[in-house]
C-alpha positions in Angstrom: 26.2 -15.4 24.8 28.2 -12.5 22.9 26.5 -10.3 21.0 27.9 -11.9 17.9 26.8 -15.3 18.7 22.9 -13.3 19.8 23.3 -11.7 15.9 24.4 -15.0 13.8 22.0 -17.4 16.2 19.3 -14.3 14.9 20.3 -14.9 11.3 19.9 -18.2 11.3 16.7 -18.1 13.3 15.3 -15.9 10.4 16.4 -17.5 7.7 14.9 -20.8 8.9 11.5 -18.9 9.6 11.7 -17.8 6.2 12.3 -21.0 4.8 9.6 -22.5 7.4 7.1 -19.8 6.7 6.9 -20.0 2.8 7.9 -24.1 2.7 4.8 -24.5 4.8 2.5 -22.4 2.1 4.3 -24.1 -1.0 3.9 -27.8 1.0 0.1 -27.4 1.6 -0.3 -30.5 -0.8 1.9 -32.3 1.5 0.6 -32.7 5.0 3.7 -34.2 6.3 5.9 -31.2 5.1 3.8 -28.7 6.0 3.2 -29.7 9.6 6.9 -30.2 10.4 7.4 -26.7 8.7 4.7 -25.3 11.0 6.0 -27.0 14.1 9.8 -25.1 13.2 8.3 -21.7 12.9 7.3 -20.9 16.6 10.5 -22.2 17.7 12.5 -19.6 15.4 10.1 -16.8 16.7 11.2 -17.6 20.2 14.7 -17.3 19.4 14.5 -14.4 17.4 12.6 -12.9 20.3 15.5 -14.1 23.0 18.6 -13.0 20.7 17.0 -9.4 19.6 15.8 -8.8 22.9 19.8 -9.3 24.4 21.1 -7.4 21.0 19.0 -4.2 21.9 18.1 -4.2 25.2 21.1 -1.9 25.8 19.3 0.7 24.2 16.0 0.6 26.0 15.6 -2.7 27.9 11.8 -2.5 28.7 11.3 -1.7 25.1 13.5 -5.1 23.9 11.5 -6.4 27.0 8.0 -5.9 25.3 9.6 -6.5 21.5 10.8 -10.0 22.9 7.6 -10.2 24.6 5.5 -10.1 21.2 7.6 -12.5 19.6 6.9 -15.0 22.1 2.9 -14.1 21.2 3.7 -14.1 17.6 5.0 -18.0 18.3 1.9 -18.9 20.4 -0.1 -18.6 17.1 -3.9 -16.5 17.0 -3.4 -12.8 16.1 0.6 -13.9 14.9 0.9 -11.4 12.0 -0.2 -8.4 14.0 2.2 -9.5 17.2 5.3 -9.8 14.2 4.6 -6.8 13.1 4.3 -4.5 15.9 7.2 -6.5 17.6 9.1 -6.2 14.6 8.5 -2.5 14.3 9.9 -2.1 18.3 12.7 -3.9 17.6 13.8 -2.3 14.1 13.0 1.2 16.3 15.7 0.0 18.6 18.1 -1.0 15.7 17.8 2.0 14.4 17.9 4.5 18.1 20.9 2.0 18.8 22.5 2.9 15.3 23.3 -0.6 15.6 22.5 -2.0 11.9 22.9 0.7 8.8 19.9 3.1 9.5 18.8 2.9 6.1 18.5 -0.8 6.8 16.5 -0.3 10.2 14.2 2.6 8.9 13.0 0.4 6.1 11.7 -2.8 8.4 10.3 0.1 11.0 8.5 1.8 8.0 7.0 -1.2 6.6 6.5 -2.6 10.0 4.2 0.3 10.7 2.5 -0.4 7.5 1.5 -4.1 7.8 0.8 -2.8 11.2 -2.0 -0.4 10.5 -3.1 -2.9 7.4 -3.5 -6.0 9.4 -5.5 -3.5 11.9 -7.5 -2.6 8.9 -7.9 -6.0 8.0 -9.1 -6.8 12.0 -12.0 -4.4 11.5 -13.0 -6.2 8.3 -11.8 -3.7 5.0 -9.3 -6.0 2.7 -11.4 -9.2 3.4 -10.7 -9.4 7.4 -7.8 -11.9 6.6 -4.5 -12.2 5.0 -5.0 -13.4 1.3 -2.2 -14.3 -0.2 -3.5 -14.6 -3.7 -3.6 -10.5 -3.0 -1.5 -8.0 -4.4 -2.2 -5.9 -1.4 -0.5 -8.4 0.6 2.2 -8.9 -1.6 2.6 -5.4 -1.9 3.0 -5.0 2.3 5.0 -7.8 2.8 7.6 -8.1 -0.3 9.5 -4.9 1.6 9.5 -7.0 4.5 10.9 -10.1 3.5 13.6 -8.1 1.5 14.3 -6.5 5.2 14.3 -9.9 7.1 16.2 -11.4 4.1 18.8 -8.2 3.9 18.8 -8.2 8.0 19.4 -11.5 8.5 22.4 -11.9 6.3 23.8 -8.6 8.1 23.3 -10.3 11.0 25.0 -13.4 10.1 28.3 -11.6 8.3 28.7 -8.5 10.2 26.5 -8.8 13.3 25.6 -5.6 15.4 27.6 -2.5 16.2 29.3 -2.9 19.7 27.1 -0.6 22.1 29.3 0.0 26.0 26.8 -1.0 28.6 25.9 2.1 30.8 27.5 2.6 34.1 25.6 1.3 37.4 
């Protein structure tokens, strides 16, 4: 695929996860909803993983390797929040090494990345309740930036796509 099929298949793929993410929270009266929702959202981490991965792998390919690589744990469920957000934060890194998206727009998802990251470590060794709590404005607080990055980088992706990078020479 071109990179501007990777970046609009990537927008779509993450504004599906979005709407499959929080649609499966708001449907937890309705079984039926929620499990389809549920049953979308490893299948939009997989092709987020596959499309970043060939958008940035130009710029470090074993780095894009191990971002794709997390995304593909991240679908498999268990620990998913921590393998988002360390994958996330390798492949916003890239983004922004790459210059590849507006860096302004890549430095805010690697910041805030690195911040759910070190929370949901925090959270691992039992401060903040050990688990995500949604009904928490701690939460809220850490992961408001990065829907407003996932919303603002997925519609980059989908109108403008990625910066052209030349592959290096052999």
């Amino acid at each position: 695929m071109t990179a501007r099929t990777n970046a609009r298949v990537a927008g779509a793929a993450y504004f599906l996860y979005l709407v499959a993410g929080i649609g499966s929270m708001a449907a937890a009266s309705y079984p039926p909803a929620r499990d389809v929702l549920r049953t979308l959202s490893p299948f939009c981490a997989v092709a987020l993983g596959v499309t970043l991965y060939a958008l940035t792998r130009d710029v470090d390919e074993d780095l894009a390797m191990l971002g794709m690589a997390l995304r593909l744990l991240e679908a498999a469920g268990g620990n998913g929040e921590l393998f988002f957000a360390v994958g996330n934060a390798i492949f916003c890194w890239l983004l922004l090494r790459g210059r590849l998206i507006p860096s302004a727009l890549a430095g805010l998802g690697l910041a805030w990345s690195i911040f759910l990251t070190a929370l949901l470590l925090l959270q691992a060794g039992g401060m903040f309740g050990g688990r995500t709590d949604w009904s928490s404005p701690i939460t809220w607080f850490v992961w408001l930036p990065l829907l407003i990055f996932e919303l603002a980088f997925a519609t980059w992706l989908l109108t403008k796509g990625v910066a052209a990078r030349s592959r290096p020479a052999a």
